[in-house]
N, C-alpha and C positions, 0 to 999 in steps of 0.2 A: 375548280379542282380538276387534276386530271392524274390519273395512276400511271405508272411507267412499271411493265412489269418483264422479265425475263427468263428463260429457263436453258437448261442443259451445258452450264457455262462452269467450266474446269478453270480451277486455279492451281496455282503450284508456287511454292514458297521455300525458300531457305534461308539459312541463317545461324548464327551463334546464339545460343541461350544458357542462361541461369539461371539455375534455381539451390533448394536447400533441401536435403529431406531430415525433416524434424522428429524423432522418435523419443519417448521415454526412456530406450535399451541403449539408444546413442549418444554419449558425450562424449564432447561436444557434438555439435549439429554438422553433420558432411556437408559439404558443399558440391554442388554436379555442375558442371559445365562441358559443353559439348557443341557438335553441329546437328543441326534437324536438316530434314526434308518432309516437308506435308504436300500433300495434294488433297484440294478437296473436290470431288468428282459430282455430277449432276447437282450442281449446286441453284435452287432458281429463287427469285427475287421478287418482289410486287411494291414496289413506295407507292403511296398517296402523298400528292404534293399541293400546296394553294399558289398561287402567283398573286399576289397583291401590290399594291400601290403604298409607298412607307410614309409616315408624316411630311418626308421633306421630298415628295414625288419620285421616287427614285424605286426603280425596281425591287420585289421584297420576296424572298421564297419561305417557304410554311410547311414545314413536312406536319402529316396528318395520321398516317401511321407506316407501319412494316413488317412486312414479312418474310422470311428467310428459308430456308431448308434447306440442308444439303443431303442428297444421296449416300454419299460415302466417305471415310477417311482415311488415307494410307498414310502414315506416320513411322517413320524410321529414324534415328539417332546413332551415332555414332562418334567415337574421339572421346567420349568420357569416362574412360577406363573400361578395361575387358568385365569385368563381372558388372560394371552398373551398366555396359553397352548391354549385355546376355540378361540381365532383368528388368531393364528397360523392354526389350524389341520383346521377351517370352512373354510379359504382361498387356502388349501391344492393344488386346482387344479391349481389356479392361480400361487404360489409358485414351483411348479411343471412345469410348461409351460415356467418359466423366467429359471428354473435350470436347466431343463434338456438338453437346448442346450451349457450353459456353461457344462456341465458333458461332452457332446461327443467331445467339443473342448477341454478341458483343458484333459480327455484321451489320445487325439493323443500327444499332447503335454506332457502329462506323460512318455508313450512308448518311443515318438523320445528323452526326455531324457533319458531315461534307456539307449536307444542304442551308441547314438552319445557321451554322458557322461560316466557314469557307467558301461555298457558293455567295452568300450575300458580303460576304470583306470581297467578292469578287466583281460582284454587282453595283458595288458601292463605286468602284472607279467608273466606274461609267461619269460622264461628263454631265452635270445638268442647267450648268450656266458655264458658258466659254465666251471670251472675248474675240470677236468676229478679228481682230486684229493681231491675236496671240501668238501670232507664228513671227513675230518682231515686224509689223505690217509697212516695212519704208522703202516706199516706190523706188525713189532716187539709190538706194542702197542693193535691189535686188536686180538680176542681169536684164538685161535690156529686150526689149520686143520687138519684134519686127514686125510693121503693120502692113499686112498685105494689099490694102486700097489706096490707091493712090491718091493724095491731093485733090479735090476738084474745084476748090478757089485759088485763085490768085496769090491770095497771103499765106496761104497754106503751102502750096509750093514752094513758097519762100520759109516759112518757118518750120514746115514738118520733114523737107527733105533730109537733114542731118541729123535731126535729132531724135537723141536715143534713150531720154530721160525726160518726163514732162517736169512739172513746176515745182518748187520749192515748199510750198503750203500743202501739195499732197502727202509730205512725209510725217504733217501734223495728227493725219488718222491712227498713227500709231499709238498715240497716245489718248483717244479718245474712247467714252465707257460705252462702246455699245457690244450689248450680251445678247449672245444667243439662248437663249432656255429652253431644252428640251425634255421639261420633267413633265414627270405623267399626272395625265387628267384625272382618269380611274385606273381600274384593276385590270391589268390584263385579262382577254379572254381567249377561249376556245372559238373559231370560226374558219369554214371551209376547211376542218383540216388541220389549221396552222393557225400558234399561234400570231395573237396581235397586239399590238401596245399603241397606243392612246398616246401621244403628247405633244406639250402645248406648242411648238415651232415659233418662236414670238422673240423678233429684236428688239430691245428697249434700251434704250437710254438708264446702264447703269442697275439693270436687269429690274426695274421699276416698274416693269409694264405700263399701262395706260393708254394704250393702243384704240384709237379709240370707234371702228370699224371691229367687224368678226372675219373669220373666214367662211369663205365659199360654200354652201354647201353641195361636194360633190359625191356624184355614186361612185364607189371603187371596185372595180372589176375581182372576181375571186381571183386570187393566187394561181397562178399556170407556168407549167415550166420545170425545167430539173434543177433551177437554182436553190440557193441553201435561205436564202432572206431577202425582204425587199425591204427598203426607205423610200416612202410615201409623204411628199410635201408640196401642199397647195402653195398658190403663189403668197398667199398672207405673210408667208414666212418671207418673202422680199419685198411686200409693199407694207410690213412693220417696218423692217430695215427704212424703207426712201422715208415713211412717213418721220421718224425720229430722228434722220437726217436732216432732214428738209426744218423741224423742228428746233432743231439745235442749230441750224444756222450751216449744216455740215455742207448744203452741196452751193453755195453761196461762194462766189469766187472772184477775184484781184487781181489783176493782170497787169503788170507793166514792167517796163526794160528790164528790172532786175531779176525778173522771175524766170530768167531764161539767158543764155548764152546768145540763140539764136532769134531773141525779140529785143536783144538792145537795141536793133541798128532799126530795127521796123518803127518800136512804136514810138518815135519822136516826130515832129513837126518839118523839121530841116534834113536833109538828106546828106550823111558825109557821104555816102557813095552806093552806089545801086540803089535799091528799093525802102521805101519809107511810104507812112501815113500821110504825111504833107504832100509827098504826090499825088496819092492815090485817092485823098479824100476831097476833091473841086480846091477852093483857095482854104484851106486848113494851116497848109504853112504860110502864105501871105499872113494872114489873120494873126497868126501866135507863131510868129518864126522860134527857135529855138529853143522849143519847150519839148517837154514830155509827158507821152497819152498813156490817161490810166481805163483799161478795160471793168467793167463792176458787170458782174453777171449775178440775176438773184432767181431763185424760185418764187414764183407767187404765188404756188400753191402745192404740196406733195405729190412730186412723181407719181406714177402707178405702171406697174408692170401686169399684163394677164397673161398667160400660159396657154396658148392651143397646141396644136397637132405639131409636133417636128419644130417647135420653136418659144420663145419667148417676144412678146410685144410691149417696146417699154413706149411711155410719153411724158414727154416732161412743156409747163407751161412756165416760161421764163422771163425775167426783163433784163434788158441790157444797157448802163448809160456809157455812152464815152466821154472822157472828161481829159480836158488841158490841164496838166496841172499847175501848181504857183510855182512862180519864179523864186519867192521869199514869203518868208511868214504873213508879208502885209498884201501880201496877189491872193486872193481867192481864185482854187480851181474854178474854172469854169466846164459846165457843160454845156456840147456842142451836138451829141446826139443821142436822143432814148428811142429806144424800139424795143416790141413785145417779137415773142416767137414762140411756135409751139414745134417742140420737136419729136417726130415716129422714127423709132429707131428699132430694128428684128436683133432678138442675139441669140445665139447658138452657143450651147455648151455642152461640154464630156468633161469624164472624168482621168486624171491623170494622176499616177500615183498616190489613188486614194484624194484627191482632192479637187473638188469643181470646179473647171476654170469655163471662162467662155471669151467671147467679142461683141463687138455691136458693130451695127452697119445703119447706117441714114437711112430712113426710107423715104420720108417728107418734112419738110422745111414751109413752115408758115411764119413769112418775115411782113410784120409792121413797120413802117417807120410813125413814130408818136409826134417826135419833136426835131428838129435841127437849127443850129444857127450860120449852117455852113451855106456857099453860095457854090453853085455850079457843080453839085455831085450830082449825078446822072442815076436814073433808077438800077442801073447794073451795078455798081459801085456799093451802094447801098446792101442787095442782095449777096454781091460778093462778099460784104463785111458779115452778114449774118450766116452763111452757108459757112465764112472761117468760123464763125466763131462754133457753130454744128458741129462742124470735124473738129474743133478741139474736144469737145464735151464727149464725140465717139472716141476719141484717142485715149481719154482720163477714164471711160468706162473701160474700155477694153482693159486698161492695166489694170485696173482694182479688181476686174473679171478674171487677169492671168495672174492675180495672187491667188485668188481660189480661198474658198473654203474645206476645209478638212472635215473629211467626215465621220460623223461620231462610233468612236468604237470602246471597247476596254482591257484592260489588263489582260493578257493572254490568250486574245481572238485578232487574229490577222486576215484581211479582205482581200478576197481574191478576184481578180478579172472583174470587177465592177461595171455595170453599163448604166449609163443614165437615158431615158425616153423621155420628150415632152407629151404633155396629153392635154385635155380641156380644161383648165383652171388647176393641173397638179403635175407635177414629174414624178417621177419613177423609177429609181435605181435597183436594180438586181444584182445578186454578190453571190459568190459564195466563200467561205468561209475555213479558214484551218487554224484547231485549236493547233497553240503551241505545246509542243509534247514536252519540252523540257520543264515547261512551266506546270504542266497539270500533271506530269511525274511527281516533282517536286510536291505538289499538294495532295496526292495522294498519300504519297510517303510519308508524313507529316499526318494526315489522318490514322493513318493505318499503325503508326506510331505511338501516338498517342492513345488510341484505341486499347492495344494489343500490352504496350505498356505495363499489365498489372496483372496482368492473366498468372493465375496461380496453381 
């Protein structure tokens, strides 16, 4: 629970009103209508408020009690004819004495509805499952990137120099269920100062949790600084993402001519012109002249990403076969190479209009070869196959990293100047924050409305 209290705070009001004065002497009943002006002067406040956690984890506020008083009331009317104007403003004190304790009761009664009403329809938008893909998530559909590293195998120079869009099967995540949930664990609290909120940060497959690891336990530094709010997320929140990935089959990948403009001409056996696999891989094209190479790339176990200082460190353990494939229904593909790798890649990200984008960069390449049935490929050859196939998997991260995540906000709070920091197993975003004025006019209005409404 924490109190919000205020004092010495002038208000000033006008407006059209109507009323009726009803008398026994009078038939029928007058009717008055006119314009006001009130001020209510040293007017001071004190709420008692709860912050709790609602059944369905979603922020809840709880007014507890209130208190109101105002100093003083200067009430004026006029426009409703000359003799009701002259016994209106002569009785002023009178008028004054009977309203101004409805004003300090029907205040708290304003506020406690703002809070227990209006605050929580407001709270309510807040997001507590989002589709990581929401934003219409299609690679191939959204502008293109420009990757700043250059090539540094062979086939990669040939396949990544042009191209401005990767694979075809990337555009299939749009349609895939994985949720982010960010609904709260407990009750918010009171700490250092400021408050804090508790929630679960957890990607799951179709928002089903099942995650089956915790997060980190790390210490968090108190609050410092002149910003207005921080978001605080261990790395759990991206090694649910790879695990449910990795689970569903998501980061598992199909490679061949058609998946690209600029890999038809590569990945066949026979060479219509310039560069191909048949040259590059010893006698591949003797062997299966005029066929076509299907790349399979699989996870063999769930990625993991940790968080240090100024960065992100991801790893992924993979396998890779390459396969000839059939001429005709009755030709079985054949495989001709499996190798394992384990891939260290660093990524770096900020935040860009509200939403977190990054890249990734190779750091190490650990290439196996398991199997071949090929003659005369050379251990470079070998290595160059598995270094392409690295820069492709940096290339596929970086884009799914330059859609970004959106970060969670609600109905009538807009983020401003946002900074993200990496730290030891968590990041750390700082904001500050501008209510929209049109918007919380409007809901005051509407309170105050409603309130004031029936005043007699």
């Amino acid at each position: 629970m924490f109190t919000w209290s205020m004092s010495k705070m002038h208000i000033r009001a006008s407006g059209q009103f109507e009323a009726s004065l009803n008398s026994p002497l009078l038939l029928p009943t007058v009717p008055i209508t006119g314009h006001f002006e009130a001020l209510l002067g040293h007017v001071a406040l004190s709420l008692s408020v709860k912050f709790e956690r609602s059944p369905l984890g979603a922020p809840f506020l709880r007014s507890l009690g209130c208190r109101s008083s105002v100093g003083y009331v200067d009430l004026n009317v006029r426009n409703t004819g000359l003799l009701t104007d002259f016994f209106i403003n002569s009785f002023k004190s009178f008028l004054i004495g009977h309203f101004k304790p409805q004003v300090e009761q029907r205040m708290c009664q304003m506020i406690q509805r703002i809070v227990d009403a209006d605050m929580n329809s407001l709270l309510a938008t807040i997001p507590l499952k989002i589709r990581i893909n929401e934003q219409r998530f299609d690679i191939l559909r959204t502008s293109p990137i420009v990757f700043k590293s250059k090539p540094r195998s062979k086939l990669g120079q040939k396949v990544f120099s042009n191209v401005t869009m990767l694979l075809n099967y990337v555009s299939d995540l749009r349609n895939q269920d994985l949720l982010l949930d960010y609904s709260l664990l407990t009750d918010p609290f009171i700490q250092s100062g400021a408050m804090a909120m508790m929630a679960k940060g957890e990607i799951s497959w179709r928002g089903q949790s099942g995650t089956p690891f915790f997060p980190p336990n790390i210490r968090l530094p108190p609050p410092h600084g002149v910003h207005m709010a921080e978001f605080i997320a261990s790395d759990y929140l991206a090694n649910s993402l790879l695990y449910h990935a990795y689970k569903q089959s998501l980061i598992d990948l199909t490679i061949g001519p058609e998946s690209s403009d600029a890999l038809k001409d590569i990945l066949v056996t026979t060479c219509t012109s310039g560069f191909c696999l048949g040259e590059f891989l010893g006698n591949l094209g003797e062997a299966y002249p005029n066929r076509q190479v299907e790349v399979q790339f699989r996870a063999k176990k769930a990625p993991i990403v940790v968080f240090v200082e100024d960065r992100a460190r991801f790893r992924l353990h993979g396998h890779m076969d390459l396969f000839v494939r059939a001429i005709n229904a009755t030709t079985p593909a054949v495989l001709v190479v499996s190798s394992d790798s384990t891939i260290t890649a660093n990524i770096a990200m900020a935040i860009d209009a509200n939403k977190v984008k990054g890249n990734a960069t190779i750091d190490s390449l650990d290439f196996k070869l398991k199997e071949t049935k090929l003659q005369d490929v050379d251990a470079s050859s070998f290595a160059d196959l598995g270094l392409f196939g690295a820069e492709f998997l940096e290339k596929l991260l970086t884009q799914i990293l330059q859609h970004g995540i959106v970060l969670p906000t609600m109905q009538g709070i807009q983020l401003k100047s946002p900074k993200l920091t990496f730290h030891e197993r968590y990041l750390r975003v700082t904001t500050y924050f501008k209510l929209d004025e049109a918007y919380a006019s409007n809901l005051v209005r509407a309170a105050v409305r409603s309130t004031f409404n029936s005043v007699g």
